[in-house]
C-alpha positions as CSV (number, residue, x, y, z in Angstrom):
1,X,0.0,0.0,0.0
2,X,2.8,2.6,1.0
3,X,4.5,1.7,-2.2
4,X,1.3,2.3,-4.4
5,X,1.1,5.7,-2.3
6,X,4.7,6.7,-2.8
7,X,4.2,6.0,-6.6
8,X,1.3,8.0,-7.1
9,X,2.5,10.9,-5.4
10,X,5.8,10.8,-7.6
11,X,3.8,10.7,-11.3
12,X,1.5,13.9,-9.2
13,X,4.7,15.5,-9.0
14,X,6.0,14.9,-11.6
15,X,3.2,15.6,-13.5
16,X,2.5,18.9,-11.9
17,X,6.5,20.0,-12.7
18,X,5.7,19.0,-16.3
19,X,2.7,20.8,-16.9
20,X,3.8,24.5,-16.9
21,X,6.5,24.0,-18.8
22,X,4.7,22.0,-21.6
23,X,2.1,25.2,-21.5
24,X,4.3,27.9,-22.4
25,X,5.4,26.7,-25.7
26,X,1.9,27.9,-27.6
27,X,3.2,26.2,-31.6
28,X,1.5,28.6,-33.4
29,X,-1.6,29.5,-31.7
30,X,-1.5,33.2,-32.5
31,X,-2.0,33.2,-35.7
32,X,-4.9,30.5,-35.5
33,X,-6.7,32.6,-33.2
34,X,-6.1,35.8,-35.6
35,X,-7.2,33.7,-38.6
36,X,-10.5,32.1,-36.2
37,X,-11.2,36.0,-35.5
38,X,-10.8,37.0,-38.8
39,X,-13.0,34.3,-40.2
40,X,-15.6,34.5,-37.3
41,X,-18.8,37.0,-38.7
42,X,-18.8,39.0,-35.2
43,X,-15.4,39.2,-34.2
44,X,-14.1,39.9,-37.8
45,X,-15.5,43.4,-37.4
46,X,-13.6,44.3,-34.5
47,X,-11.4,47.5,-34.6
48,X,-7.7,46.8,-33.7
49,X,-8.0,47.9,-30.3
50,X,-11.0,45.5,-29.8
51,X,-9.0,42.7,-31.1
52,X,-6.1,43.6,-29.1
53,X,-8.2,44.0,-26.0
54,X,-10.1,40.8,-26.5
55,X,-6.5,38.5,-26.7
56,X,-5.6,40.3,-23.8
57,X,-8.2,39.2,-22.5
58,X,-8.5,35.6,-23.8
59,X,-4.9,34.8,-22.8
60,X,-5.4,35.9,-19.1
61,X,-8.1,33.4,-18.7
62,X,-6.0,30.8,-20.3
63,X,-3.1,31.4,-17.6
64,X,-5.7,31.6,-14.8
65,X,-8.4,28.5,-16.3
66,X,-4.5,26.5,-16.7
67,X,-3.7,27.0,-13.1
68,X,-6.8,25.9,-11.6
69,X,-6.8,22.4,-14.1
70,X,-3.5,22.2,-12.9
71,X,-4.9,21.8,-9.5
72,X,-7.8,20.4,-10.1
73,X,-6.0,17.8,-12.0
74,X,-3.9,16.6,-9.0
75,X,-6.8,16.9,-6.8
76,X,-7.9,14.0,-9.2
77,X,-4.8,12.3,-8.9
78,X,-4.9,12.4,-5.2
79,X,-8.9,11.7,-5.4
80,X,-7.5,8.3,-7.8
81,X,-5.0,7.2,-4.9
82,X,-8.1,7.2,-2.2
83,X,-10.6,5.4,-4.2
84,X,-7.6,2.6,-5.5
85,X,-6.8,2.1,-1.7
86,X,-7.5,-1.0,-0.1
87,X,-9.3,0.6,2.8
88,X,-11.8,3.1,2.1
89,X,-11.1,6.4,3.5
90,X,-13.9,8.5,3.4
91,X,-13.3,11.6,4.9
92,X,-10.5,11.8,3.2
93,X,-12.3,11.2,-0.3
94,X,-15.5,13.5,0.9
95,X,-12.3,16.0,1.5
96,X,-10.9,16.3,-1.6
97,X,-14.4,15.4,-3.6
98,X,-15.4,18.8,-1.6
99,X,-12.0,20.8,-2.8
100,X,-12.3,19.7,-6.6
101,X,-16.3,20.8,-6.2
102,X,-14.9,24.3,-5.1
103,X,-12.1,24.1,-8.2
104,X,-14.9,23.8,-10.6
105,X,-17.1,26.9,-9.1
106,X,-13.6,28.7,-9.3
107,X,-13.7,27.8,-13.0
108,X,-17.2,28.5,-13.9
109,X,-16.5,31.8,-12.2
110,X,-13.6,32.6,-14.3
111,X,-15.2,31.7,-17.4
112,X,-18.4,34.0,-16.6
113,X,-16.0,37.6,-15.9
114,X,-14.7,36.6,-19.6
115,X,-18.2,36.0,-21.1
116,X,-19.2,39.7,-19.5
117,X,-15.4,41.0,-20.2
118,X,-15.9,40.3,-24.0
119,X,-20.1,41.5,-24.0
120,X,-18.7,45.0,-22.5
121,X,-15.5,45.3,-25.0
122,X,-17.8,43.5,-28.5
123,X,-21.4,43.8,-27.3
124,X,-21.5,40.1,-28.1
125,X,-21.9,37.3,-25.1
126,X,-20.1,34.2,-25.6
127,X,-22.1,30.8,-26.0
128,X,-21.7,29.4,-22.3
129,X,-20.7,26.1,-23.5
130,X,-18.0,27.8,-25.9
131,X,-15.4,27.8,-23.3
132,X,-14.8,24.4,-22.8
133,X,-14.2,22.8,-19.7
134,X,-14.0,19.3,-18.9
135,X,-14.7,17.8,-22.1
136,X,-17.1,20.5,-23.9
137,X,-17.4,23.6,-26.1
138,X,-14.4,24.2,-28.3
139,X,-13.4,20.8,-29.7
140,X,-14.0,18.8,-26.8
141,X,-16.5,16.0,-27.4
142,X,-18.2,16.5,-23.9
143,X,-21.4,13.8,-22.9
144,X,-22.7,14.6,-26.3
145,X,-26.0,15.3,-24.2
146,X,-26.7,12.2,-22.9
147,X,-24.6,11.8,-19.3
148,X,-23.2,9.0,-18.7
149,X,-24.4,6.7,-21.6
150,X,-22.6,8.9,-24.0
151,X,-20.1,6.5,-26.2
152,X,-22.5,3.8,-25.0
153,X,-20.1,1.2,-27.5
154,X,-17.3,1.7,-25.7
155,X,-19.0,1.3,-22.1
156,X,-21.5,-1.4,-23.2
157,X,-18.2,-3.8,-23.7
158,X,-18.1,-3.0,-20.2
159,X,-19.1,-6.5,-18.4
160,X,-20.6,-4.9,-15.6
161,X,-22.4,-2.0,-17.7
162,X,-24.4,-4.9,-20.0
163,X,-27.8,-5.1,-19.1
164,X,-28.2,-0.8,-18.0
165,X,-28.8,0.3,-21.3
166,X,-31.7,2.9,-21.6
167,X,-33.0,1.9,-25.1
């Protein structure tokens, strides 16, 4: 067990040590997002100073949405380690169930000053789901809709999912 433990929390550094410095390098993003303005029929008609505003601020929510993944990610990692333990600990699981809850208002709370920082600067909100998060809005597949029987293949081959279908 205290080998498992000591394990896990070397990838969780590691991992977290990793992360930053994989972030920085951005290959090439600026001129996507000037071509995905440029293209886009509302924020194409953006005066410069709009534009320049709105990457402003588009990359400080990418530093700030980064750091709390970052943590929310290990909070997983360390939420993984307590549910893979032979004995259950659950205060410490309800603990850290509780902190990644409060990473997640953090995140939702970020995203909305952005949605009302780009209304006031272009008069135009931002979808709600265009922001991402885990596994939605801007490329992200998401649930598709449909909670937990989303991909239902994939978790149908699943011997202890046959049989809970909905259909």
């Amino acid at each position: 067990m205290q080998k498992l433990f000591t394990i896990s929390a070397l990838l969780l550094a590691l991992s977290l040590l990793s992360a930053p410095v994989l972030a920085q390098h951005q290959h090439g993003a600026q001129d996507q997002e000037t071509q995905a303005m440029d293209a886009h029929p509302v924020l194409g008609d953006l005066s410069e100073e709009q534009r320049e505003a709105l990457k402003n601020m588009i990359e400080s929510h990418r530093q700030e949405v980064m750091h709390h993944n970052l943590r929310m990610r290990a909070k997983q990692a360390e939420l993984d380690v307590l549910l893979a333990s032979p004995e259950a600990n659950q205060d410490g699981i309800n603990v850290v169930t509780q902190e990644i809850t409060q990473l997640y208002g953090d995140i939702l709370r970020v995203n909305n000053n952005l949605r009302r920082g780009v209304f006031e600067e272009t008069g135009h909100l931002i979808p709600s789901g265009a922001l991402g998060g885990k596994g939605q809005g801007m490329g992200g597949q998401g649930m598709g809709g449909r909670g937990m029987m989303s991909g239902k293949g994939r978790m149908m081959n699943c011997p202890m999912m046959q049989g809970h279908s909905d259909d």
